[in-house]
DOZASE-825488 format. One line per field, with one value per residue (C-alpha): chain; residue in one letter; residue number from 0; y, x, z. Coordinates in Angstrom, 1 decimal. Example, Ala and Ser with C-alpha at 12.3 -4.5 7.8 and 13.67 -1.06 7.14 Angstrom:
BEGIN
cadena: [A A]
residuo: [a s]
num: [0 1]
py: [-4.5 -1.1]
px: [12.3 13.7]
pz: [7.8 7.1]
END
This chain:
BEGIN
cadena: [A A A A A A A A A A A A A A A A A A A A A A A A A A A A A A A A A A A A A A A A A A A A A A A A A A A A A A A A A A A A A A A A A A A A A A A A A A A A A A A A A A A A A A A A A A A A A A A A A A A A A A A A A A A A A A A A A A A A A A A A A A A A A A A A A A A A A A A A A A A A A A A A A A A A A A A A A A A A A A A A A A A A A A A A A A A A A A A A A A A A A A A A A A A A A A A A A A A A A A A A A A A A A A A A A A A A A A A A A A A A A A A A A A A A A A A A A A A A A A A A A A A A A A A A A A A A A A A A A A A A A A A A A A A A A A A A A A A A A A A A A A A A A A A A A A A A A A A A A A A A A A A A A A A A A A A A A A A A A A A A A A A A A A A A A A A A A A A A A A A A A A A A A A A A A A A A A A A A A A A A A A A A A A A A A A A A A A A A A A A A A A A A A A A A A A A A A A A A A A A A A A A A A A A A A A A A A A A A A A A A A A A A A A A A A A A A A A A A A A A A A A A A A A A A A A A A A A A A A A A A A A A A A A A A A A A A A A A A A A A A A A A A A A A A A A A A A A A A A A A A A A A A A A A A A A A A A A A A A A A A A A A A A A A A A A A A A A A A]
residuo: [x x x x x x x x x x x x x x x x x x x x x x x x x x x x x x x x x x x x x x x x x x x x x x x x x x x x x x x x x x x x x x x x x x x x x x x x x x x x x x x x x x x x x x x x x x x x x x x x x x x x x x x x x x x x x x x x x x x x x x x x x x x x x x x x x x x x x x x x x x x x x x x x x x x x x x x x x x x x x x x x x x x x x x x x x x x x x x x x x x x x x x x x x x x x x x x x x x x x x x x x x x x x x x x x x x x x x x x x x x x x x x x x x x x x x x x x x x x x x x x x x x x x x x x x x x x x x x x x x x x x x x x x x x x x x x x x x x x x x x x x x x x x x x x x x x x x x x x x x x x x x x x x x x x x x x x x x x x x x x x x x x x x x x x x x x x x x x x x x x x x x x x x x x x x x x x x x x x x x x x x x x x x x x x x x x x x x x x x x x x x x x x x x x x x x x x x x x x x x x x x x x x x x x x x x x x x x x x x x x x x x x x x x x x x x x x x x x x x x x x x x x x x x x x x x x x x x x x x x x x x x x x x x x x x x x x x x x x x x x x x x x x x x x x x x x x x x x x x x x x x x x x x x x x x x x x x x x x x x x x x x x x x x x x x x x x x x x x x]
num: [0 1 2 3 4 5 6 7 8 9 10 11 12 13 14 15 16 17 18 19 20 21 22 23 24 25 26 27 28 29 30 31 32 33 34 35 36 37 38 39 40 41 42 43 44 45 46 47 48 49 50 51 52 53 54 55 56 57 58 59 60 61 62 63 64 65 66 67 68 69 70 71 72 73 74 75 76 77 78 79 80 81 82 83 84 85 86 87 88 89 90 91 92 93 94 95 96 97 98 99 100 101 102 103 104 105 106 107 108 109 110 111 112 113 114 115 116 117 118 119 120 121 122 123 124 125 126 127 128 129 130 131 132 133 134 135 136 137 138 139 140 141 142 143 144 145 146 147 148 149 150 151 152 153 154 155 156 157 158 159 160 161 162 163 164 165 166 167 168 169 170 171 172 173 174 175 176 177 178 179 180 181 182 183 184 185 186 187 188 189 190 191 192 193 194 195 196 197 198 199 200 201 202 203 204 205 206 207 208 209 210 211 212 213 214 215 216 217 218 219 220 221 222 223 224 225 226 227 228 229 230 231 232 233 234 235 236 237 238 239 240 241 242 243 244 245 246 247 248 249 250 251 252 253 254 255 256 257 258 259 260 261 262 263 264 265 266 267 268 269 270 271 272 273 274 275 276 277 278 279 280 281 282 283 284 285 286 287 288 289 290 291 292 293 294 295 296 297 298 299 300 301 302 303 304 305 306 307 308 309 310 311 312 313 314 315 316 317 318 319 320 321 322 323 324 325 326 327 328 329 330 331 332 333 334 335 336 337 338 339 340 341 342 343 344 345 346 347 348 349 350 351 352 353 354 355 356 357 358 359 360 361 362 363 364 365 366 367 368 369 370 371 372 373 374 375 376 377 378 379 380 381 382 383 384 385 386 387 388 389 390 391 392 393 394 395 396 397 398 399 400 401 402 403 404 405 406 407 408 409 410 411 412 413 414 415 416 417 418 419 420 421 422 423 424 425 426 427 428 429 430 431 432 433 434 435 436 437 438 439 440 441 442 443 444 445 446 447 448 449 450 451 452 453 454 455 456 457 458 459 460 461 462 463 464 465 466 467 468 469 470 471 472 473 474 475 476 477 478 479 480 481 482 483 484 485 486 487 488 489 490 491 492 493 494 495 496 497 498 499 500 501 502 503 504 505 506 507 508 509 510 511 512 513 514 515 516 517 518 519 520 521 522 523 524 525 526 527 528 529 530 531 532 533 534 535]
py: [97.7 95.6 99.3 99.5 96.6 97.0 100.4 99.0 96.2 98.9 101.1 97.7 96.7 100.0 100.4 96.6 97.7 101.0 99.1 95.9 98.7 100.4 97.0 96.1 99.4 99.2 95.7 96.7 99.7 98.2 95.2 97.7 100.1 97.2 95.7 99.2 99.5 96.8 97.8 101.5 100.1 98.3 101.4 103.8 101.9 102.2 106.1 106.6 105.9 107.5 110.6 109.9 109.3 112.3 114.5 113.1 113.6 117.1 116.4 114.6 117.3 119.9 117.7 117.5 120.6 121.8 118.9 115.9 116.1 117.6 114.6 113.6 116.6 117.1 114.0 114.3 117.8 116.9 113.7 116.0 118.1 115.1 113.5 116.9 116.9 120.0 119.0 122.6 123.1 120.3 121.5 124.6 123.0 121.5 124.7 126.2 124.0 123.4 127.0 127.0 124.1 125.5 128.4 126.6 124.5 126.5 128.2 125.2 124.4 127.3 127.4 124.3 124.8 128.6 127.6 124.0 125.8 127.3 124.4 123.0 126.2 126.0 122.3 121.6 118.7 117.3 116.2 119.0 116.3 116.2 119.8 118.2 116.0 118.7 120.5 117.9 117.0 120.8 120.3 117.1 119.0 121.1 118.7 116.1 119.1 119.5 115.9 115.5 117.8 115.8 112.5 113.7 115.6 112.4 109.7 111.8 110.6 107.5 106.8 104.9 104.0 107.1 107.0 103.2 103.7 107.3 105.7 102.5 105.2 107.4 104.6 103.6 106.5 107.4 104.0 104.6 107.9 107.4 104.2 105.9 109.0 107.1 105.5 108.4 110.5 108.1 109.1 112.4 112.0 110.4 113.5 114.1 110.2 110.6 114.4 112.2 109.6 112.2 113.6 110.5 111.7 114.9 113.0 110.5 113.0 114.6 112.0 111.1 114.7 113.8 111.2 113.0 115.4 113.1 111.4 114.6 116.0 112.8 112.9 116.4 115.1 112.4 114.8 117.6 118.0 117.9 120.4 122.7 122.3 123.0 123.7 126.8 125.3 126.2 129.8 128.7 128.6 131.5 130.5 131.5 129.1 126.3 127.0 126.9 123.4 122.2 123.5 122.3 118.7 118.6 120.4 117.3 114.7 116.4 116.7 112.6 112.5 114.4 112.5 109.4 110.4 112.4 108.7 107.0 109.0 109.5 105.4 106.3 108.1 105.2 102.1 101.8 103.4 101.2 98.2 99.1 99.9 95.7 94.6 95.1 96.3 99.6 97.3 94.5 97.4 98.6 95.5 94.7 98.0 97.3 94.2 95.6 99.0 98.0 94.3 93.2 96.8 96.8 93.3 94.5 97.5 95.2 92.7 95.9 96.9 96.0 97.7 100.8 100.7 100.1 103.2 105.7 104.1 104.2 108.0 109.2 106.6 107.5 111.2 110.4 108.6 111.0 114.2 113.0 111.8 107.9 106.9 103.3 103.5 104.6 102.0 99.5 100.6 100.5 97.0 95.8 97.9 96.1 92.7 93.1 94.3 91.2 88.5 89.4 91.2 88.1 85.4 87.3 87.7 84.2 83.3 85.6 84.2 81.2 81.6 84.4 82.8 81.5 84.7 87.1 84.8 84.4 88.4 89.4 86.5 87.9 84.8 87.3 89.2 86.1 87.0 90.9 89.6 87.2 89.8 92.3 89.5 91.0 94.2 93.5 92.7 96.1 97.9 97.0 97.9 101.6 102.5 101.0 103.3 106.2 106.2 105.9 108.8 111.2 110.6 111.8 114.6 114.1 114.1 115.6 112.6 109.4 112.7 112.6 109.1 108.3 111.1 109.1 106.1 107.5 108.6 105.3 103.4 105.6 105.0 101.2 101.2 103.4 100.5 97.1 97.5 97.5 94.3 91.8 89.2 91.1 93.3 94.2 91.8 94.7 97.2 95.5 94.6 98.6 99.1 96.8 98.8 101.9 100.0 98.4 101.8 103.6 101.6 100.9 104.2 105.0 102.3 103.5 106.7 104.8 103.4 106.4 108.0 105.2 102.6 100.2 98.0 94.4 91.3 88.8 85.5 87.1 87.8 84.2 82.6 84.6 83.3 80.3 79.6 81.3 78.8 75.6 77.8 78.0 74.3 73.5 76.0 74.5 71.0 71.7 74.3 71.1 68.9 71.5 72.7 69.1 68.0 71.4 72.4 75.7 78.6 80.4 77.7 76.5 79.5 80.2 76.5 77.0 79.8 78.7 75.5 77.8 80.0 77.2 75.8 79.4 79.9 76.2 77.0 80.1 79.0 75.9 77.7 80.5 83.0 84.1 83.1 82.2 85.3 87.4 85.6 86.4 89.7 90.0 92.1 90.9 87.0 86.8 84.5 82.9 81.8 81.3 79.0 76.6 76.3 75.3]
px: [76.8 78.8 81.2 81.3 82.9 85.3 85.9 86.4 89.0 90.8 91.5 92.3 95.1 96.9 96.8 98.5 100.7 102.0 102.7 104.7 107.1 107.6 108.1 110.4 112.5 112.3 114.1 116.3 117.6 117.5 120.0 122.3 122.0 123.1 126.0 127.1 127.3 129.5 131.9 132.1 132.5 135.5 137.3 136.1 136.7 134.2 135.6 135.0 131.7 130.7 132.0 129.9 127.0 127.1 126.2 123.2 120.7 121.3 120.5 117.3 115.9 116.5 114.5 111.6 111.4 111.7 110.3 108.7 105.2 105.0 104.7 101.8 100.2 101.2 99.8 96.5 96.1 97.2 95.2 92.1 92.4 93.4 89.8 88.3 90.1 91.4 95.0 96.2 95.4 97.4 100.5 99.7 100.5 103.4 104.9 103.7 105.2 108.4 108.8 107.8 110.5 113.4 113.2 112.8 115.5 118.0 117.7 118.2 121.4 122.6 122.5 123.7 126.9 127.3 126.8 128.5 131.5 129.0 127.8 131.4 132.5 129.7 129.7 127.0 128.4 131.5 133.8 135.3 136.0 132.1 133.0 133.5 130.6 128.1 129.1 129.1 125.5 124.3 123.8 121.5 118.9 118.9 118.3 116.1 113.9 113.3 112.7 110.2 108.1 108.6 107.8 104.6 103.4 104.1 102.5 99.5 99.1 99.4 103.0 105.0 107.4 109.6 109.7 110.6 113.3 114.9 115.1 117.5 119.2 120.1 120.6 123.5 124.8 125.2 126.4 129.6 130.3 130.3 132.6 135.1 135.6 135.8 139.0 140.5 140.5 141.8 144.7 144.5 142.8 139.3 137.5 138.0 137.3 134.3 133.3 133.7 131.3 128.4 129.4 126.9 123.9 124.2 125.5 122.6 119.8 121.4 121.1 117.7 116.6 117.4 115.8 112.4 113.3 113.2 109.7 108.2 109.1 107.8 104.4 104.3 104.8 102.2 99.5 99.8 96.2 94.7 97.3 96.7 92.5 92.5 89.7 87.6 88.0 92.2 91.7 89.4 92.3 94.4 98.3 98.1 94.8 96.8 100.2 97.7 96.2 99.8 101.0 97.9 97.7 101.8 102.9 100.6 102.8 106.1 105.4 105.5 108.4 109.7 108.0 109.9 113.2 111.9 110.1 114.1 115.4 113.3 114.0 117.6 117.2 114.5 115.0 118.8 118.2 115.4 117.0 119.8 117.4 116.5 119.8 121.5 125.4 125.7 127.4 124.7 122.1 123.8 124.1 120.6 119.2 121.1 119.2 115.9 116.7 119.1 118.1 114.3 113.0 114.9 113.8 110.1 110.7 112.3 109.3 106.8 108.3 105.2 102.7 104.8 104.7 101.1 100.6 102.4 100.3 96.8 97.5 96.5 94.0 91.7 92.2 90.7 87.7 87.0 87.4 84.7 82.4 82.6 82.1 81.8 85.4 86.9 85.7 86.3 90.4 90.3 89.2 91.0 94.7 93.8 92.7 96.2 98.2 96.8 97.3 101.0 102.2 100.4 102.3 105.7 104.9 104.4 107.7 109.5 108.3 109.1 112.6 114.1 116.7 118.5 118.0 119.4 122.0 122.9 122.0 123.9 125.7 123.6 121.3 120.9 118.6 115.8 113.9 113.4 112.9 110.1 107.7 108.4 107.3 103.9 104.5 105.2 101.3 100.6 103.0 101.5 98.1 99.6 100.6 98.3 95.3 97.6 97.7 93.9 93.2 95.7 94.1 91.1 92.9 92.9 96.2 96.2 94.7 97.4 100.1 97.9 96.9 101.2 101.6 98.9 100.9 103.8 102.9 101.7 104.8 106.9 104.6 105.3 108.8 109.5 107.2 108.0 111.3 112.6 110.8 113.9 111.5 111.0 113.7 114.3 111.5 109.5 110.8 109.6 106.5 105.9 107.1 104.4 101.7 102.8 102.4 99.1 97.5 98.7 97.2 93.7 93.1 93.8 91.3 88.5 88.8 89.0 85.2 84.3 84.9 84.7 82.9 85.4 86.1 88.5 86.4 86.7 86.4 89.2 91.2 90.8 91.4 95.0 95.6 94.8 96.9 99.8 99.8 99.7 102.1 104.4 103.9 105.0 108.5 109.0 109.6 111.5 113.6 115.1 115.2 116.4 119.1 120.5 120.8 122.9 124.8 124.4 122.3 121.5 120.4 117.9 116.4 116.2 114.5 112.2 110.6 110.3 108.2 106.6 105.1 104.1 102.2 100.5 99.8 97.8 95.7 94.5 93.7 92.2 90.1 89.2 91.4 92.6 90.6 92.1 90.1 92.4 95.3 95.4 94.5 98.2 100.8 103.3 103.0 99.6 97.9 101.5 100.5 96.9 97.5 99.9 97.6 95.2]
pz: [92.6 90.1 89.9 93.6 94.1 91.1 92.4 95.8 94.5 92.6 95.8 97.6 95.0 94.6 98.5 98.5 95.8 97.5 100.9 99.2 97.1 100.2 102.4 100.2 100.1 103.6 103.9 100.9 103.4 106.3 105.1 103.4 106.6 108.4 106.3 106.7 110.5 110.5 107.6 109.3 113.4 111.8 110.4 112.9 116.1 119.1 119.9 116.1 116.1 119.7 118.1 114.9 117.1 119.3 116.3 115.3 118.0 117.0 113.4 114.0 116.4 113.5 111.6 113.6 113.5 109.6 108.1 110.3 109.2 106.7 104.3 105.6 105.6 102.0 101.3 102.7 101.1 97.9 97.6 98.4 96.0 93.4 94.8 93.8 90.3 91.3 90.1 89.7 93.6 94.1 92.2 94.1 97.2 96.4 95.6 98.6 100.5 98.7 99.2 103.1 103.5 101.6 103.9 107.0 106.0 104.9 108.0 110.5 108.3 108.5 112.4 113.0 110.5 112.2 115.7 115.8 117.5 119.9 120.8 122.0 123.6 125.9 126.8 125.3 123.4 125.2 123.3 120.6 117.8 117.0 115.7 111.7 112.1 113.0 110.1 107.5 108.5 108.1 104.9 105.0 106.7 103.8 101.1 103.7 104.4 100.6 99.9 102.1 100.3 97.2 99.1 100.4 97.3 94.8 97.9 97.4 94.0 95.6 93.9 96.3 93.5 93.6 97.5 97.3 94.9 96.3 99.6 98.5 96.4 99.0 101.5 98.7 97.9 101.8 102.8 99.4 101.0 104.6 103.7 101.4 103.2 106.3 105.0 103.2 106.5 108.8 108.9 109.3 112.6 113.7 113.9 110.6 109.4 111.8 110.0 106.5 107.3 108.6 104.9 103.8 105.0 102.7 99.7 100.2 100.3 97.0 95.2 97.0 95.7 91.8 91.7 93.4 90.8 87.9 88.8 89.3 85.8 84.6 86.8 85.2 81.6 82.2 83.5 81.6 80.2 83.0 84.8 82.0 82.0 86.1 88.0 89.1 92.7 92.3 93.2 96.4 99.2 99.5 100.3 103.6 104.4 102.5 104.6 107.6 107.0 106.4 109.8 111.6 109.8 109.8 114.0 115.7 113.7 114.3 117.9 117.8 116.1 118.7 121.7 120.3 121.5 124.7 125.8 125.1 127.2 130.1 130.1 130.1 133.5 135.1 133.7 134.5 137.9 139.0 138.1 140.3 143.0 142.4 143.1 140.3 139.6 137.8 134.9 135.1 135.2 132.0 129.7 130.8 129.3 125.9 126.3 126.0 123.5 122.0 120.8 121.6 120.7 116.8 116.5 117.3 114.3 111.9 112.1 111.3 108.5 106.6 108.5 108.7 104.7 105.4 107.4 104.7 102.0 103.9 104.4 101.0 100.2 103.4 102.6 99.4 100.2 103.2 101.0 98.6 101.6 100.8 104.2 102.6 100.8 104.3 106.1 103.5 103.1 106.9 107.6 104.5 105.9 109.5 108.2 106.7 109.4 111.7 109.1 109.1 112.9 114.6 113.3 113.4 117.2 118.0 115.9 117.8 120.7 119.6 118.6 120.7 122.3 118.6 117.2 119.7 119.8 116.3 115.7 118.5 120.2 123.2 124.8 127.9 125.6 125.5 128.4 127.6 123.7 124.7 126.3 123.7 121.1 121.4 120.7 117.2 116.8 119.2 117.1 113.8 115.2 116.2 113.5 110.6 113.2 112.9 109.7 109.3 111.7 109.9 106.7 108.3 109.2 112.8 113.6 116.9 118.1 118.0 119.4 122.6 123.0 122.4 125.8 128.0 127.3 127.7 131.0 131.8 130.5 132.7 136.2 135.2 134.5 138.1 139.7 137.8 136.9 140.7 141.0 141.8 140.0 137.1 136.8 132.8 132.0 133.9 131.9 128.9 130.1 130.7 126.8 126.1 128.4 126.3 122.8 123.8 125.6 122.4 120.2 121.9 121.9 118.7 117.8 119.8 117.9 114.7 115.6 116.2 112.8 110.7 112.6 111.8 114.8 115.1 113.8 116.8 114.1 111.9 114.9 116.0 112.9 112.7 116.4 116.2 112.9 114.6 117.6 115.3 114.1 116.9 117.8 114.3 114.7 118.0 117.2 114.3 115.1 117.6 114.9 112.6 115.1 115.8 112.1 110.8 114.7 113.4 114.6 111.0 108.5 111.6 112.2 108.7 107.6 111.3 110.4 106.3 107.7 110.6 107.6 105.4 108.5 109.3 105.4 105.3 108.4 107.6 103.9 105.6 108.1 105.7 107.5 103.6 100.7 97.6 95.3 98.6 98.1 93.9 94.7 96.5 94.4 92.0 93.6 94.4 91.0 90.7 94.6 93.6 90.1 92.4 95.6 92.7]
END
């Protein structure tokens, strides 16, 4: 019993681990991502960057298709087989699917560099300056294609490190190149300085690839006995069974991928259309929808950045558990992953909430955006519940499942857009409402299927612990944030000091009401006993 629950602790910590590395890559990129955006709209210009941008749709659809996927399949093979102690099986998919990729990729490169021209001599893209820009980013796919097979393969270990680290690397490396090229070109015309910054993307996944490279060697160095001992069980699946399992466990996940940009824009066509049909000008209809995608919805991602982590890290770890038939160990990780999820999405929804209005207009000098923010304050907790489910059904290999249950939403969150969003009353807070109807559906589904593999359901006491610390919470944020507001007259240091005492407020009521224990709270990467030494 006693090894049980050290057994149980163990898989508990290195799944905590593996999601803070990865949240904190994720802010790291997102920030630099950022600071770049604005550096790059000031060289390129508005026209610079619409000509950047018109290549890229292009680029991710090539990547749904050779490579979105396929790290998670890889993962939840590979961490199988690991399980098993078959390690050479595992090396032997990596291969297998190294090779499968190259190919693939190679191939979409070399179409998109070959047929760019194509693509402007028959209208298909508009503008001829894109031309340089298509063909920088032909080799990205390339590279991106083969890094994602060295993502997956090393996450199966459960190593988030080298993911972690070659995503900040190749963030920086694409950021200097983008930037530098940018100005160089300038001159010579913005097609070209626009060509030079989709250069980045290539230049990043280079340097993304070394350093995949380097942590592989070492994994290799480090494991070497047992690589060398093998296993009988190695010779069990023929190449074209294993290439089989990675197409069925990858094609479900890359059909999301690509469902994500189909559901954008089928909004494109409805939302803007509808809210004209409410009385809006083609202009106000316009701004409005920036409103909603282009402000409350990155807000609502930025906020999940955890549970996304969460998700890539639960992958692997369910895979494991469920390949050697611990039914016990999958439910554990997955009550542990959603205990998680709702101890931090809740209280980021009520600050949202809370503070919408100062920070869409500090973020974006955009106050309009407050209404349409506000709704979509609680898809930050729906979000973080779809995705942490996902990730628990596609480590139980069902991956088909969350693909259909995002298409009934989807379906759904179009009926309600078409209906709500012509609503003078509602207007965009209609539309966002339907975004919400789409997160939510999503994400209840996923979680019935969730109970019915691993019995797992939400504990109502834990959920109303969270919720209720989360309102004192926002009662706390909302008086201060006044205060706060009045003492500095600026927008920023508020915000900043609002949210500071807003956490300090959740973090005492839920270690008041038992919401987190203190044995939880050591148990928390990196800070955890500092954390648990003070509060004692």
């Amino acid at each position: 019993m006693k090894n049980e629950q050290v057994k149980k602790a163990s898989a508990g910590n290195s799944l905590l681990k593996g999601t803070f590395i990865l949240t904190a890559a994720g802010i790291v990129v997102k920030v630099i991502g950022s600071l770049n955006w604005i550096f790059l709209s000031r060289v390129l210009g508005g026209e610079g960057i619409g000509i950047y941008q018109m290549a890229f749709p292009l680029y991710l659809l090539a990547l749904s298709v050779s490579s979105a996927g396929i790290p998670v399949a890889i993962s939840i093979i590979t961490a199988e087989k690991i399980a098993l102690h078959d390690y050479r099986g595992a090396n032997r998919v990596f291969k297998l699917s190294l090779l499968l990729l190259t190919v693939t990729g190679l191939a979409l490169s070399l179409l998109l560099y070959f047929k760019a021209g194509w693509l402007i001599e028959e209208r298909i893209i508009r503008d001829a300056r894109v031309y340089y820009s298509l063909i920088a980013l032909s080799p990205a796919i390339f590279l991106v294609t083969i890094i994602s097979s060295f993502r997956g393969y090393l996450q199966g270990w459960q190593i988030m490190t080298p993911t972690a680290v070659s995503q900040i690397v190749e963030q920086l490396f694409r950021v200097a190149t983008m930037l530098v090229l940018a100005s160089i070109l300038l001159p010579r015309g913005l097609e070209l300085a626009a060509g030079g910054a989709s250069l980045g993307a290539g230049a990043g996944a280079a340097a993304a690839l070394v350093v995949l490279i380097y942590y592989y060697w070492r994994l290799k160095k480090e494991k070497r006995d047992l690589f060398r001992a093998g296993d009988t069980a190695a010779g069990r699946e023929s190449g074209a069974l294993i290439i089989r399992r990675l197409a069925r466990l990858a094609l479900p996940v890359s059909l999301s991928s690509i469902m994500l940009p189909l559901v954008a824009n089928l909004d494109l066509l409805v939302v803007p259309l509808r809210l004209e049909e409410a009385g809006y000008s083609v202009e106000q209809a316009t701004e409005l929808f920036g409103y909603l995608t282009g402000m409350a919805v990155p807000l609502v991602n930025l906020a999940t950045i955890l549970t996304a982590a969460l998700a890539t890290s639960l992958v692997p770890s369910i895979a494991q558990a469920y390949s050697l038939g611990e039914q016990g160990s999958v439910y554990y990780r997955t009550a542990a992953a959603m205990r998680l999820a709702n101890v931090a999405t809740i209280p980021f929804s009520i600050m949202l909430w809370v503070l919408a209005e100062p920070v869409v207009s500090v973020v974006y000098h955009a106050p309009g955006a407050a209404d349409a923010t506000r709704v979509m304050a609680a898809g930050v907790f729906l979000l973080g519940l779809h995705q942490v489910s996902t990730g628990v059904l596609q480590g139980l290999g069902r991956t088909t499942i969350p693909v259909v249950n995002m298409g009934i939403a989807a379906a759904i969150k179009v009926a309600l857009n078409w209906v709500l969003t012509a609503l003078p009353a509602l207007g965009i807070k209609g539309a966002a409402w339907a975004t919400l109807a789409d997160l939510g559906v999503a994400a209840v589904l996923n979680l019935y299927f969730v109970h019915r593999y691993t019995g797992f359901f939400l504990h109502g006491r834990d959920l109303l612990k969270n919720t209720v610390a989360a309102l004192v919470m926002g009662g706390v944020m909302s008086f201060g944030y006044d205060w706060f507001a009045a003492l500095f007259r600026s927008g920023l240091p508020a915000i900043a000091l609002t949210s500071l005492l807003g956490g300090i407020a959740y973090g005492g009521v839920m270690l008041a009401t038992g919401g987190i224990s203190r044995q939880e709270l050591a148990r928390t990467p990196y800070v955890g006993a500092l954390l648990s030494r003070r509060l004692k």
